[in-house]
N, C-alpha and C positions, 0 to 999 in steps of 0.2 A: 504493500500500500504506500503511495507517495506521500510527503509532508501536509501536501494539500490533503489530500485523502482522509489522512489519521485525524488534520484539523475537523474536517467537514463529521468525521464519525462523532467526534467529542462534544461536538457543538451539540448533534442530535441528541446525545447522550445526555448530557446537561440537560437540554429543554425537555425530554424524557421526566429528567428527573422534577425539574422545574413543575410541572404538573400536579406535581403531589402539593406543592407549595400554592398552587394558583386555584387548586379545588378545595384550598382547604377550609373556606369559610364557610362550606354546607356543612361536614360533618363536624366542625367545632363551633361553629353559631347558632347555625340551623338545626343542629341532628340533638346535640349535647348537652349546650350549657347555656345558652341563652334562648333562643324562638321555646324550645319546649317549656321552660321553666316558667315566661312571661303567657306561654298557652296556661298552663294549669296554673300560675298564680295570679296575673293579672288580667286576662282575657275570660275565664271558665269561672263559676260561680264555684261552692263548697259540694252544692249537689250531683255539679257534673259529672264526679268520680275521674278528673280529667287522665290520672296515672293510669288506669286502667284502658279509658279510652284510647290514650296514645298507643298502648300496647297493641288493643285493636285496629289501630291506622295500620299501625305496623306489620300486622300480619297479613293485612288484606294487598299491602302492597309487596309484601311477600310473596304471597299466591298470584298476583297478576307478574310478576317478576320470572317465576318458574315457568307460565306460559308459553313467555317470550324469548327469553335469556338464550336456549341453546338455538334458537332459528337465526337468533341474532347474528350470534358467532360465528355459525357456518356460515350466514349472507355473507356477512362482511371479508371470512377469506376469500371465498368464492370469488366476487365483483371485484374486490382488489380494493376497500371502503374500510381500512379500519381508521385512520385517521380523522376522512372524512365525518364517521358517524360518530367518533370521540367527541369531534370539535362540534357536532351540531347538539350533542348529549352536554357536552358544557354551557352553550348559547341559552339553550331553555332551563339550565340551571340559573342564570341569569336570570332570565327574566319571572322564574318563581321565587328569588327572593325582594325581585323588585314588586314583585305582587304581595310580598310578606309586608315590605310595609305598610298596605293598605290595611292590616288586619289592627282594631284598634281596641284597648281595650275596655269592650265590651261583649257579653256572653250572646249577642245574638251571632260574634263573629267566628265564636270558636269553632262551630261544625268547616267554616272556610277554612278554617287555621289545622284543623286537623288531615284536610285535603291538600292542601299545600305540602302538609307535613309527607302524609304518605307517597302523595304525585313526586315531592323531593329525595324519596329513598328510590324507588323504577327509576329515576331517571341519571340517577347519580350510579347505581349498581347496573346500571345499562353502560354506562359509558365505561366503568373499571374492566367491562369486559374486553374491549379493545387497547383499550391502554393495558391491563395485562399480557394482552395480548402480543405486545410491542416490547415488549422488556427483551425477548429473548435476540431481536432485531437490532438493539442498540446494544450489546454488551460481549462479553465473549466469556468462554467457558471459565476462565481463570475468576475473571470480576462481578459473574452475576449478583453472586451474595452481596458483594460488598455496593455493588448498585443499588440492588434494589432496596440494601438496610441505609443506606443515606438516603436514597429519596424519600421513605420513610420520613429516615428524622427532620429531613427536609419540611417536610409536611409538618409536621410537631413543632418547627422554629417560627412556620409559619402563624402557626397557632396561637404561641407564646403574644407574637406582634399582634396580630389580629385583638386578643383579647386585651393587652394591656394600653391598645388603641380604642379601644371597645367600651372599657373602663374609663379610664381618666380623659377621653379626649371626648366622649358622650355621653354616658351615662350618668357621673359625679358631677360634671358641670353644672350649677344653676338654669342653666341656657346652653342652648343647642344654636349656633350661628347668630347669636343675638337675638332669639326668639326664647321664650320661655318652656321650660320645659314639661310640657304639661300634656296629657290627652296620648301619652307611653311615648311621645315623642321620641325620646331620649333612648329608648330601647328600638324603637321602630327606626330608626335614621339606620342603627347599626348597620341591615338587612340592606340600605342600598349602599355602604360605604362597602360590604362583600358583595355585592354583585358588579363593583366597579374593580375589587379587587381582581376576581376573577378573569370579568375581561378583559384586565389590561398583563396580566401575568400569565392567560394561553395563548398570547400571540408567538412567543418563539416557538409552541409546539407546530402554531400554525408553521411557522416560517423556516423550521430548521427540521423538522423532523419526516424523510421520505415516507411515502404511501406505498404501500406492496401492490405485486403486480397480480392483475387478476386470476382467478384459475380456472375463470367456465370456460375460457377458449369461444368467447364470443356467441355463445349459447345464449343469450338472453338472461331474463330474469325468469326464476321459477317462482311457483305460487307460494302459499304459505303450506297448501296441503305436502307439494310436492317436498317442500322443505324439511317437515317435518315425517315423511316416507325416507328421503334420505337422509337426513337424521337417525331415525331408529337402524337402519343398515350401518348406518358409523360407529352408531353406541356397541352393536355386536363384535365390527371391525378389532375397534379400541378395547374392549376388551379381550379379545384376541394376542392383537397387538402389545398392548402395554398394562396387561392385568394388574399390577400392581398401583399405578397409575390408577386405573380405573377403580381401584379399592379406597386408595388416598382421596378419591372426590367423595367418596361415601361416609368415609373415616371422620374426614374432617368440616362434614356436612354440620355438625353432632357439637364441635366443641366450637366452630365459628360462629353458629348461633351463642352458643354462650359469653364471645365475646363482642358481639353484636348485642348482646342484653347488659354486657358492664357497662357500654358504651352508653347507650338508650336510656337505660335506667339511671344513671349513676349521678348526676346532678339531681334528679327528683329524689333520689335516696337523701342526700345530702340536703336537700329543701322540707323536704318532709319526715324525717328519719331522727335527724340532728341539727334541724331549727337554720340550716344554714341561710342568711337573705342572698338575693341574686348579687349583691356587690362579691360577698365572700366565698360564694360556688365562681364566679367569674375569677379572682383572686387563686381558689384552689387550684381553677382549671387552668392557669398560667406554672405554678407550680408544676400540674401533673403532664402539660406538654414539656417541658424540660426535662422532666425522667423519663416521659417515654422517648423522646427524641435520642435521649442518650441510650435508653436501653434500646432501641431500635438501630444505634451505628453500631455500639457492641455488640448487638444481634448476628449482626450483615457481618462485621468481620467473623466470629465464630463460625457463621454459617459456609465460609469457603474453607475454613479449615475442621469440624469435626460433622458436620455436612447438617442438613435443615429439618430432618427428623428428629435428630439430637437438639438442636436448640429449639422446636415446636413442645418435646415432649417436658425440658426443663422449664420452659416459660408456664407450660398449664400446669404446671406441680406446683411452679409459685404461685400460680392464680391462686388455686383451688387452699392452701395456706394462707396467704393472706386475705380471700375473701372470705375463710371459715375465722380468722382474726378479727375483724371487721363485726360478724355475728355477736361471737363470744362475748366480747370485749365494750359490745356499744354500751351498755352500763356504765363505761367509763366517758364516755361523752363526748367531742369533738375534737380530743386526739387521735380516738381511735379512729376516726374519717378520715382525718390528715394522715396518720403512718399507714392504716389497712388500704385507704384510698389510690394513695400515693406506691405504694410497694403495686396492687392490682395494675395500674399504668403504666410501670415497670417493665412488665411482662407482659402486658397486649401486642406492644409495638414489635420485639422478637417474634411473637407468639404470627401476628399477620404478613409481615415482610417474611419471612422465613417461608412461610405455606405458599404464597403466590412463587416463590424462588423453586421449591420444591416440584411441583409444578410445571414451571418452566424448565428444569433440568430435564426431567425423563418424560416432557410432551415430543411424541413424533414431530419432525418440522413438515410444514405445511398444517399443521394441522393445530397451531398455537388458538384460532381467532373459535375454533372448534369446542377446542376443548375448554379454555376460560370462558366459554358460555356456558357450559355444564357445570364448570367449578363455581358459577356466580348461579348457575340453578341448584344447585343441589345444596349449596350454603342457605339462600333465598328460601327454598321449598320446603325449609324443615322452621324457618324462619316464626311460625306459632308457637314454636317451641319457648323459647324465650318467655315473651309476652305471659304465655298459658299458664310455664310453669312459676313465673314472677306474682301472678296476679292467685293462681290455688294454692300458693305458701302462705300470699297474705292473708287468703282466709281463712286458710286452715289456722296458722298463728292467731288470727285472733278470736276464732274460735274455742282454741285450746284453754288461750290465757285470758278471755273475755278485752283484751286492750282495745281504745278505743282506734292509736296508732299503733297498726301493727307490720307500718311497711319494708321494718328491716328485715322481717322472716323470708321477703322478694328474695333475698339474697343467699338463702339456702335453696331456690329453686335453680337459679343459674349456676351455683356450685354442681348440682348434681349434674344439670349437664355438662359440665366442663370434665364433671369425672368419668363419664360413659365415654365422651371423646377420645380423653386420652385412652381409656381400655380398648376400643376401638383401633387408634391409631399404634398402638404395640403391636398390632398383628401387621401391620404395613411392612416392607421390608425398606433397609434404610437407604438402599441404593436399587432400584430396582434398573433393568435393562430394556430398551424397548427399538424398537425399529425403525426406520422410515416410513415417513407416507410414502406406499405407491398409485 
């Protein structure tokens, strides 16, 4: 490869990476620590059950998710569109959180607010399928790991900014641009200051990052039927092909839901669990992008040297510790959210950069845009799991103990499934072999 060459790869590479950083205002404003919080505190009445509800956005946009997800992947290797349909799944990321600011608080708006919410998980887990997809196109065998765990933490630094932009430059102010802060102003502004982030932080992916070349050989576009006819001939393929593989999207269907519910959940825990107001869940959650940022490059370099089953299955040992810490311990009060809180974020970011690596390693080539639509369905499709098992702990908890709040028991439902995951993923082999597409 000539000087120019290796430049032009590293640029893509970057802007690759860059991505993580420029989407990251949906899952840490929108998904986490701000939009859901001002849904169920400041938008949603006491009656709304709004925890609950969110759970249910959540799962329904998980079921529409699993529809879609593998027709996705195979279009887009197919046509030669994975870039393409990246960057049109970030656009309308856009403009649903430019629509977020219209939601104001009051309760006649939360059913829109939980539409938003759930429309924002499809369209944001629509787009990771491509951009996963892409990983293995900008990197090389030596460096995957250590890619994919910086862009990671990439995302996480991102986060760090975002919230402490988020905090002190709108939220704590008196006044919002000289306007008073009043009618959630001040929470609702954030929603477009990340939809400008966004836009203006994917244009290197636009501009540096090549599009793969098609594979129907000028065949047209097939139907959705047709799509999913050949789809089920691939899934038989693939497990032919790369059984082992095909066990890992199964395995890890089980414990990625579980981290998809620390995520989901884990500011309302902290809201309603342990009294936190939205300044100090904002405040935590700059905190906890910092430790996962770190535990996510530490991740990435483990992960090229004792490989990415090793570091998935150490990361959900510590989940599943310190979120049984977290349990125990809440009697002691709003330490135990900051250290059990703080250790859990620890170990997501390993725990998610490491699986997409995983993945990428032993997918046949041609067949990346394929298979991370099954890897984003079969995580998606189990995706009630979380919510279900979140929301029949709490009842069960306070059913037990008659409490009035009993929403930390949430957090024995997501433990269990993190521990079925890992039991699961021990049967995986840690290097499996697999073949080309022919």
């Amino acid at each position: 490869m000539t000087s120019n060459g290796a430049s032009t790869k590293k640029r893509g590479t970057f802007s690759w990476a860059l991505w993580d950083w420029a989407e990251q205002p949906y899952p840490t404003i929108m998904q986490t620590f701000i939009f859901p919080v001002y849904l169920a505190g400041a938008v949603a009445t006491a009656g709304d059950n709004a925890d609950t509800k969110l759970g249910w956005a959540t799962t329904i946009a998980g079921i529409l998710l699993a529809l879609i997800a593998p027709v996705l992947g195979r279009r887009s290797d197919e046509s030669g569109k994975r870039k393409f349909w990246l960057m049109v799944n970030t656009y309308v990321l856009v403009v649903i959180m430019v629509a977020s600011f219209f939601i104001e608080p009051k309760p006649e708006y939360f059913v829109m607010g939980l539409v938003l919410y759930g429309l924002g998980s499809v369209v944001q887990e629509s787009a990771f399928i491509n951009y996963y997809a892409m990983l293995k196109s900008v990197t090389t065998e030596k460096n995957i790991g250590r890619v994919s765990g910086y862009a990671w933490a990439l995302g996480y630094a991102g986060g760090i900014i975002l919230l402490c932009v988020s905090l002190f430059g709108f939220i704590l102010p008196e006044t919002v641009f000289g306007a008073p802060s009043e009618n959630g102003m001040s929470v609702r502004i954030v929603f477009l200051f990340s939809a400008a982030w966004t836009l203006i932080f994917s244009i290197p992916m636009l501009l540096n990052v090549p599009e793969i070349a098609r594979k129907d050989g000028g065949r047209g576009r097939e139907s959705i039927v047709q799509s999913y006819q050949a789809l089920w001939g691939q899934l038989k393929s693939l497990r032919a092909q790369a059984p082992e593989t095909f066990k890992f999207l199964i395995s890890s269907a089980i414990y990625r839901d579980g981290l998809a519910g620390v995520f989901t959940f884990g500011a309302v825990l902290g809201s309603l669990a342990f009294g936190f107001s939205q300044t100090q869940i904002i405040l935590f959650g700059i905190a906890a992008n910092i430790v996962a940022g770190i535990g996510a490059a530490v991740g990435g370099r483990l992960d090229d040297i004792i490989g990415s089953r090793s570091v998935i299955i150490g990361s959900l040992v510590g989940l599943i510790i310190a979120g049984s810490g977290v349990f125990i311990f809440a009697g002691q009060g709003v330490i135990t959210y900051w250290i059990g809180g703080l250790l859990l974020c620890l170990f997501v970011g390993p725990a998610q950069a490491s699986s997409r690596t995983f993945v990428s390693r032993f997918t046949p080539h041609g067949r990346e845009g394929e298979v991370f639509g099954l890897y984003q369905t079969t995580g998606r499709a189990v995706s009630f799991l979380s919510g279900a098992f979140w929301s029949i702990s709490i009842a069960i908890g306070g059913a037990l103990t008659g409490a009035e709040n009993a929403t930390i028991y949430g957090v024995l439902g997501l433990m269990v499934i993190l521990i079925v995951g890992l039991f699961l993923l021990l049967r995986v082999h840690p290097r499996p072999q697999v073949l080309d597409a022919k």
